[in-house]
N, C-alpha and C positions, 0 to 999 in steps of 0.2 A: 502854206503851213510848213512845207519841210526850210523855206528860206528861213523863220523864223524858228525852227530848231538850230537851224547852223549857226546863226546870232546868239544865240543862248549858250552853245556850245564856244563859241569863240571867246566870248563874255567868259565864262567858266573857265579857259583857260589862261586868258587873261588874269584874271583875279588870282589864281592858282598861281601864275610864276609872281606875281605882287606876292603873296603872301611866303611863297619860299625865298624872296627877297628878305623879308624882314626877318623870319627866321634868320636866317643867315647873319645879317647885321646884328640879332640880337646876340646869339651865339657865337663865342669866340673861342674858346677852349679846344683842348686837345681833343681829335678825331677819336674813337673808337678804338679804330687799331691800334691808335697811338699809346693809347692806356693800356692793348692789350700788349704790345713789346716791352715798355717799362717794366709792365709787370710780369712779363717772362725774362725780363731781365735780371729783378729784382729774385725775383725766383732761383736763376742761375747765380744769382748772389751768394742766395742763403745757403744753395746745395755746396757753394764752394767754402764758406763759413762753418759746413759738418765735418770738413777734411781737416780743417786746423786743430794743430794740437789745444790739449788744456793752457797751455803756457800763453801759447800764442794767440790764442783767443780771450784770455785773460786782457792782453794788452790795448785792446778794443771795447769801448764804452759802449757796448751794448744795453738796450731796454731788456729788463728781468723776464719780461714773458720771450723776448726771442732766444734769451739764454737759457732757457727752463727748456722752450720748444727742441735745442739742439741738441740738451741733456738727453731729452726723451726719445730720440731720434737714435741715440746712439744707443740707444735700454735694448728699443725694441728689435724683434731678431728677424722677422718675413721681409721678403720684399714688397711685399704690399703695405706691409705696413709703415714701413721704411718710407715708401714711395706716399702715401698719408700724410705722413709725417713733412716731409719738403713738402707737399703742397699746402700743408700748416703754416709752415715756416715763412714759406712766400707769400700768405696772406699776410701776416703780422708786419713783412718787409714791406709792403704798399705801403704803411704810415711815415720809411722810412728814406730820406734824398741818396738816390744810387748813387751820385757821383759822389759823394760825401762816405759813403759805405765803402766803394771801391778803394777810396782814399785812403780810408780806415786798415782798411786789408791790405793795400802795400806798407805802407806804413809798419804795420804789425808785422809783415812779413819780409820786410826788409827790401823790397822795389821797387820804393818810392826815394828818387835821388837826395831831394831836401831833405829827409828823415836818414839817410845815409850820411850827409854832408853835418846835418846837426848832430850826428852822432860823433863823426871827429871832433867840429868843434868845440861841443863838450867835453869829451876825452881832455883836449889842450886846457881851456879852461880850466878842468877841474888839477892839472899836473901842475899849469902856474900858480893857482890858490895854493896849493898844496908847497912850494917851490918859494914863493914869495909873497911877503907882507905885500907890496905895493900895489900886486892883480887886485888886493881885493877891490882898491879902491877903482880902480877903472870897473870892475867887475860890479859894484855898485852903480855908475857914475852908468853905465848899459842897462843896469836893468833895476831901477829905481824902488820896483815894488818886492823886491825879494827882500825875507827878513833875515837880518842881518845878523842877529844873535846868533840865530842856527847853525849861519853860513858860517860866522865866526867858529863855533864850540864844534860843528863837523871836520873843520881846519886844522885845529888843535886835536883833538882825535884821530885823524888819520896822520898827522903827524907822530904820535905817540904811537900807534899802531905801527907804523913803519920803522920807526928805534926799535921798537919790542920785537919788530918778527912776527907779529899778529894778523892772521887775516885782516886784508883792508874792509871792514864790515864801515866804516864811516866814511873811507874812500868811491865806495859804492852808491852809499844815500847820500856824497855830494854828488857825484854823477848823476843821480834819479833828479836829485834836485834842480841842479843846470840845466838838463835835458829837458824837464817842464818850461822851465824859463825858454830855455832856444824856441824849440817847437811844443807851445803846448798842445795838448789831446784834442782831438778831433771827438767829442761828444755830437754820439747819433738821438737826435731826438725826433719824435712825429711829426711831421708836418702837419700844417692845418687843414690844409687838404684830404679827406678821408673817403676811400674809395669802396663803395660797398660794394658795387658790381663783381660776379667772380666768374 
C-alpha cells in the first residue's frame, strides 16, 4: 500500500511539471516585476513631468487627464497629498510608452541631440527663406507637404517686418512652422495595452 502511494505521488508530480510546462508555453508576456519597474518608471516619469515649467510642459503632447492630474498636483499643499497626487499620475502614465515620454521630455527640455540639431537647421532654413526667392524652391522640392501659401505670405511678412524694425512676429511662425516640418511632435498616446494591477 505505501508503494502505491509513491506511485500516485510520482504520477502527481509528474502531471504537475506537464502542466507548469504548458502554462509557461501558453504565457509569454512580461514577468510581474517587469510591470512593476515600468511602472515605477513610468511613475518617476511623471514625478519629473511636475518639475517642468508651464512653458515647457506646454511643448509636450500630453493626454488632458495627465495634464489636469499635474495641475492638481501643484494646487495641492501636504505632502501627503502631493505624494497622492504622483501615485495618480503614475497610474494615468501606465497607458503611456516610456521611451516615447522620456523622448518627449528631452525633446521639451532641450537634451535630446536631434531636437538640438533640428533646431539649427530650422534657424538656417528659416534665414535662407527669409534671404532668398530660390530656398523656397528647394525648401519645397524637401518637404513636399508643407503649404505653400503660408510659407509664401510668412516670407513676405517677415520681410516687411524686418524693413520696418518690427518684432519678427512672422519670422517666428516660419520657424514654428520649419521646425514641425524637420522634427515633427512626438504625440503621447495610450497604448493598447492597459494595466489594471496596481
Amino acid at each position: 500500500m505505501i508503494a502505491l502511494d509513491a506511485n500516485i505521488t510520482k504520477e502527481g508530480h509528474a502531471n504537475m511539471k506537464n502542466t507548469n510546462e504548458n502554462l509557461e508555453e501558453e504565457y509569454s508576456g512580461p514577468s510581474k516585476s517587469e510591470l512593476k519597474r515600468r511602472a515605477e518608471h513610468l511613475q518617476d516619469l511623471g514625478k519629473e513631468l511636475t518639475t517642468l515649467g508651464a512653458e515647457t510642459l506646454a511643448k509636450i503632447e500630453l493626454p488632458e487627464v495627465i495634464l489636469k492630474a499635474i495641475e492638481d498636483y501643484h494646487r495641492v499643499p501636504s505632502f501627503g497629498a502631493k505624494r497622492r497626487q504622483l501615485q495618480l499620475i503614475g497610474k494615468y502614465m501606465r497607458a503611456l510608452d516610456g521611451d516615447a515620454v522620456r523622448q518627449a521630455i528631452d525633446r521639451a527640455t532641450g537634451n535630446d541631440k536631434a531636437a538640438v540639431a533640428a533646431l539649427h537647421k530650422s534657424e538656417r532654413l528659416r534665414d535662407a527663406l527669409i534671404a532668398d526667392d530660390a530656398a523656397l524652391t528647394k525648401f519645397i522640392a524637401q518637404f513636399p507637404d508643407v503649404n505653400v501659401q503660408e510659407v509664401r505670405q510668412l516670407i513676405r511678412n517677415a520681410r516687411k517686418e524686418a524693413e520696418g524694425n518690427k518684432p519678427p512676429k512672422s519670422a517666428r511662425a516660419l520657424y514654428k512652422l520649419i521646425y514641425a516640418m524637420v522634427l515633427p511632435p512626438i504625440v503621447l498616446e495610450a497604448t493598447e495595452e492597459k494595466n489594471d494591477e496596481e
